[in-house]
N, C-alpha and C positions, 0 to 999 in steps of 0.2 A: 504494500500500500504506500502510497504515498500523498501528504499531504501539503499543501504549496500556498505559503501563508504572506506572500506578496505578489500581486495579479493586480491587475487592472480593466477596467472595461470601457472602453470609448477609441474615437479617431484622437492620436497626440496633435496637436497644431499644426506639426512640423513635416507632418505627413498628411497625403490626400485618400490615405484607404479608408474606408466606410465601416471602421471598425463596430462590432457587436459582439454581444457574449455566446454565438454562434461561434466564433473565432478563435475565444477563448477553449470553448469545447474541443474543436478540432485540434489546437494546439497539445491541449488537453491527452487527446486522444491519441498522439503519435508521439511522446511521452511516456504514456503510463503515468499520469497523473489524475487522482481519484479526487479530490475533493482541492478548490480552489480557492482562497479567499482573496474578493478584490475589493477593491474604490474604484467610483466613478473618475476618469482624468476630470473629466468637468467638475470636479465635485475639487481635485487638486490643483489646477490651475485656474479655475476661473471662478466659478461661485457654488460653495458646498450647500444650500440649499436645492437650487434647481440641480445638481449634479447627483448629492442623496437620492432624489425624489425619484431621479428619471433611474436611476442604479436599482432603486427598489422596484421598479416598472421591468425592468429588464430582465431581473432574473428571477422573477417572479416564479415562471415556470421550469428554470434549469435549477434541478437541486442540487447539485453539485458546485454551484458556486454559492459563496455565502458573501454578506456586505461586511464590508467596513466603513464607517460611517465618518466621512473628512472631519476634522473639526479643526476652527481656524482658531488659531489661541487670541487672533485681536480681535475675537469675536463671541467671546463665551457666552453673552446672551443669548445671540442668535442658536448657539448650540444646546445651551440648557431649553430652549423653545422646543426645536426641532427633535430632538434625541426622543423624548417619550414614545412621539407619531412612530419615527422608524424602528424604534422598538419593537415597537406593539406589530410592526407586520411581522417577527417572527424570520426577517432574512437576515437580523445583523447581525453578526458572534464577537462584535469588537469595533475599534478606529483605527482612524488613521489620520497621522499629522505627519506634512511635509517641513521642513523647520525652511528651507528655501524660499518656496513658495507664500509660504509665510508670517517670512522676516523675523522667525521666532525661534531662536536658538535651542540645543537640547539645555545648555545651561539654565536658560535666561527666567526671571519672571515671570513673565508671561507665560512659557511652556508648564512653571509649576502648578499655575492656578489653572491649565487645561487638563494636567494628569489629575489636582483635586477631583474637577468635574469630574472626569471617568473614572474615578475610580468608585464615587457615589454610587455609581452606575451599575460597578462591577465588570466595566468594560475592559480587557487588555487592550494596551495599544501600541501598533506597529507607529514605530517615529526614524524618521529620515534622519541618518547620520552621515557627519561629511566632516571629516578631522576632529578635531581634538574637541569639539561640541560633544564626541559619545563620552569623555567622563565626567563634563558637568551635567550630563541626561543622568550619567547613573548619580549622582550627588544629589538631583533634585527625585530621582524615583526614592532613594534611601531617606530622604526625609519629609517622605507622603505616603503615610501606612494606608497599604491596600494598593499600591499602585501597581501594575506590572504592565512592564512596556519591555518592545522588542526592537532593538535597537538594528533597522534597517541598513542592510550594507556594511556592517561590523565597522561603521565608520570612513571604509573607501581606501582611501589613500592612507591613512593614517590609523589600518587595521592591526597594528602590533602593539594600539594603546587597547584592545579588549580585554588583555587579561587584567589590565587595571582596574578599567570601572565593574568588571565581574566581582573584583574582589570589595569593590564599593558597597556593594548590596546584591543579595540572591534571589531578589525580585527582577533583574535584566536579564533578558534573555538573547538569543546572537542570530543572524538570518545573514549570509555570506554571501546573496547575490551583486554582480560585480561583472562590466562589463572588460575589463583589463586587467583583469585578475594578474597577480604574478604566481608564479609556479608555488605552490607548497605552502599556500596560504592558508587554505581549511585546514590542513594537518596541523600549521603550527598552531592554531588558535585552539583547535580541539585538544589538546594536548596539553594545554595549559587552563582550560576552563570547565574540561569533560564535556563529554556527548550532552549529559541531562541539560548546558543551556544553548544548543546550538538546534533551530528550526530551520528544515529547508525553505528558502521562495527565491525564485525565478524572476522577479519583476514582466516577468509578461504583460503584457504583446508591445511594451517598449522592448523587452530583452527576449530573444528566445529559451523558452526553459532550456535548451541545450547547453549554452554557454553554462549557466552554473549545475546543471547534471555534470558536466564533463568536468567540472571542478572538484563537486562532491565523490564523484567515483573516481579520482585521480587519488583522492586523500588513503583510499584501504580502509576504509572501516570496517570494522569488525561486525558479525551478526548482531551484537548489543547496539554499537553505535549506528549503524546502520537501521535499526529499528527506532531509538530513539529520536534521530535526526529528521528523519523520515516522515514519521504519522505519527508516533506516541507524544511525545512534546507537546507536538501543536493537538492533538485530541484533547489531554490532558489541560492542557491552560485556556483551548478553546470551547472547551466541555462538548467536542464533536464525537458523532457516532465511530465506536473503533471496531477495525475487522472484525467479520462473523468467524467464532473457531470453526 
């Protein structure tokens, strides 16, 4: 099994494809990827209301994808409104905050008083890391009980500070997709923080799940780490259905 806890569903700006969660499927499907969790791009670049809304529309009928629900940290009102509605339809298992888009760093303020929110919630949340922002993320997740965020891209370029903020708090969790990966990068990081916090996600259908499969299966994992990496993790923190024995 495997479970794939960064996805996307929409056309990116920068491209003219008619992206849908039709796409995601097929993607899906020449993978071997079981269960998806995405945001709307609309909902990450442009406006997480109409982007939510239209995500909830979308995958209404594909159960194998589940929402994550944007939330813009300069905008917590709008998100404490919004959050109940997309609740209550039953496709969220979580969020998602780009700290780029925005302008809201893992460190910063702002980001704190958005993990507060979700964590009311009970929502885990996938957050965009990009340099040395993943150990002030884990500095503000260690001091907001109840928070658990997954720290998107292990940080990127500056993925050999994860064993640091891991050691911050054991509410972070590690997701290693990455488009210029360098060689031996999942080994070193699993090797210093264990399988139990590393989730697979692909950033699909900006990334093809390939790139980070060919990363994850470069690393050797073991049948343990291979399971946990995989679907157990993400079932377990997502509270998703796990294999049938």
């Amino acid at each position: 099994m495997i479970v794939d806890v960064h996805g996307h569903v929409g056309p990116w700006f920068f491209s003219a494809a008619d992206a849908s969660a039709a796409d995601n499927i097929r993607r899906m499907d020449a993978h071997g990827i079981d269960i998806q969790l995405v945001s709307a791009v609309e909902a990450v670049v442009y406006d997480p209301v109409s982007g939510n809304r239209r995500l909830a529309d979308e995958i209404r009928t594909e159960p194998r994808l589940k929402g994550l629900a944007v939330v813009d940290p300069r905008e917590l009102d709008v998100a404490a409104a919004e959050l109940p509605g997309l609740l209550a339809t039953g496709q969220f298992v979580g969020a998602k905050i780009h700290t780029d888009y925005a302008r809201s760093p893992g460190g910063s303020p702002a980001m704190a008083d958005a993990l507060r929110l979700l964590a009311r919630y009970g929502l885990p949340v996938l957050v965009h890391t990009w340099g040395e922002e993943i150990v002030g993320l884990a500095e503000n997740v260690a001091a907001i009980p109840d928070a658990r965020v997954i720290a998107a891209h292990m940080g990127g370029p500056d993925w050999r500070l994860a064993p640091e903020a891991a050691a911050v708090t054991d509410r972070l969790w590690f997701e290693p997709c990455y488009s210029v990966a360098e060689p031996g990068r999942v080994r070193w990081v699993l090797d210093r923080i264990g399988a139990e916090r590393m989730l697979f996600g692909s950033d699909s259908t900006l990334i093809d799940p390939a790139v980070t499969l060919g990363a994850v299966r470069a690393a050797g994992l073991s049948a343990d780490e291979e399971r946990l990496v995989m679907w157990q993790n993400a079932t377990t923190l997502f509270t998703l259905p796990a294999p049938r024995e």
